[in-house]
C-alpha positions as CSV (number, residue, x, y, z in Angstrom):
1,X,62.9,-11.8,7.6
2,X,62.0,-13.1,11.3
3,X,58.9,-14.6,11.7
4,X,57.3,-17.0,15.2
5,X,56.7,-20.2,14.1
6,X,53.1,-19.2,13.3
7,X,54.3,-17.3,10.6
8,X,53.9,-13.7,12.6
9,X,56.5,-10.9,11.6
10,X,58.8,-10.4,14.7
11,X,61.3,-7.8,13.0
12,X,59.6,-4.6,14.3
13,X,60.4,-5.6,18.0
14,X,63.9,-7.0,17.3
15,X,65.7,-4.4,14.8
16,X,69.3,-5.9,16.0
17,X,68.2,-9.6,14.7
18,X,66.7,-8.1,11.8
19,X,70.5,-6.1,11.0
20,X,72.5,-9.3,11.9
21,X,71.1,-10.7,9.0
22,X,73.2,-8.8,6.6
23,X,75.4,-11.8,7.4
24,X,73.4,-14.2,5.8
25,X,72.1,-12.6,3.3
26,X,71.5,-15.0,0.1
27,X,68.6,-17.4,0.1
28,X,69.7,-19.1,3.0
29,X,67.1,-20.0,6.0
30,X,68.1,-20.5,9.6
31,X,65.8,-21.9,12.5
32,X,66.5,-21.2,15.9
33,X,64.5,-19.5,19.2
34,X,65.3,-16.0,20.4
35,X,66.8,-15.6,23.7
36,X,67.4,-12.8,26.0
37,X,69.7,-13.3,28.8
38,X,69.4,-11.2,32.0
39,X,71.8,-11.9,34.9
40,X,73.4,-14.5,33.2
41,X,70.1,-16.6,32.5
42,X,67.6,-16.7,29.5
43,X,65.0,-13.8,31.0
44,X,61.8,-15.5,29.0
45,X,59.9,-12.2,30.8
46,X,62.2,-9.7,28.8
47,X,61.7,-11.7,25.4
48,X,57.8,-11.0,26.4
49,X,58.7,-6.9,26.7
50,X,60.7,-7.0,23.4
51,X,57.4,-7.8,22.0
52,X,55.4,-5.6,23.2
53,X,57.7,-2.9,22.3
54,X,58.0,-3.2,18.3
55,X,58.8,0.7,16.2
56,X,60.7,3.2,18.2
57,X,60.8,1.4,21.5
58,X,62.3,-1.7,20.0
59,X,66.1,0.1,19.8
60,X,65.8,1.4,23.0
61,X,64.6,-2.1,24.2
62,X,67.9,-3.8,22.0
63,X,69.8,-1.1,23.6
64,X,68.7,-2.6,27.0
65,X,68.0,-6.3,26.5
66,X,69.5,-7.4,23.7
67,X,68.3,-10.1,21.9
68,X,70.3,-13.6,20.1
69,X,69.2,-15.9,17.7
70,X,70.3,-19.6,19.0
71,X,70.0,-21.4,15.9
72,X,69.6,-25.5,15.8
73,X,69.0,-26.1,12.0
74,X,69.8,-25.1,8.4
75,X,66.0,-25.2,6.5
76,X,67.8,-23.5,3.4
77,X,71.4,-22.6,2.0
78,X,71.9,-20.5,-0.9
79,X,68.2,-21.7,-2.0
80,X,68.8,-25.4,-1.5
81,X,66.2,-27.2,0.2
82,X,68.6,-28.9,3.3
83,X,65.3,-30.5,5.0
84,X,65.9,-33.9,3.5
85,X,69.7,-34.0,4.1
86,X,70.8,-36.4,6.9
87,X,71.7,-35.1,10.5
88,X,75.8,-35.2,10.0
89,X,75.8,-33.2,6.7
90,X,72.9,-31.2,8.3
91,X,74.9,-29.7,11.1
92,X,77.8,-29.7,9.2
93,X,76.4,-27.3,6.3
94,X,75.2,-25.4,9.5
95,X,79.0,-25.3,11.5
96,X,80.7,-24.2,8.2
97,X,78.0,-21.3,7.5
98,X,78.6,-20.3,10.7
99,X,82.5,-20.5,10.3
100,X,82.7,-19.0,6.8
101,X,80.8,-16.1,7.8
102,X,82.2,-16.0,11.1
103,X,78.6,-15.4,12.5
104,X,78.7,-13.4,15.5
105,X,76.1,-11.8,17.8
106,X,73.0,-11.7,17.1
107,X,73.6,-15.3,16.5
108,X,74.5,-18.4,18.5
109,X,75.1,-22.2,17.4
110,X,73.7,-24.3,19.2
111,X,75.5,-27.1,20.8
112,X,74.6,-30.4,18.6
């Protein structure tokens, strides 16, 4: 499931996030920011027109703009609550999912 951090459903108007996360599959949670890079920078305009374009337009939109998921935390892995871990075993849960599943896009690490 991807939801904005006010809780609104985001997978109709990302369909290639939504498939990437086959790779995570189990009860694990992941929070990050979406990013769509145009010419080599994050295009904040073209993460507006993947929004607007959720159904049918939302492949051809993927197709055209793709969209990654950076993610900077690890809220939950294989249903354990990680929130009250400390930072070092925090980002090290989240380098060895990323490494054990050998996430690729639509995800990203991002640089601790």
């Amino acid at each position: 499931m991807l939801r904005s951090r006010r809780g609104t459903e985001l997978g109709r108007a990302f369909p290639e996030v939504v498939a990437g996360a086959a790779q995570v599959r189990d009860a694990t949670a992941l929070d990050g920011e979406l990013g769509v890079r145009e010419e080599g920078r994050l295009a904040f305009e073209r993460l507006q027109d993947r929004l607007a374009r959720p159904g049918a337009g939302a492949a051809r939109a993927a197709a055209e703009w793709p969209a990654h998921f950076v993610t900077f935390d690890l809220l939950r892995l294989s249903g354990t609550n990680t929130k009250t871990w400390p930072y070092r075993r925090h980002r090290a849960a989240l380098e060895s999912l990323f490494a054990a599943r050998r996430l690729s896009a639509p995800w990203a690490l991002c640089r601790s």
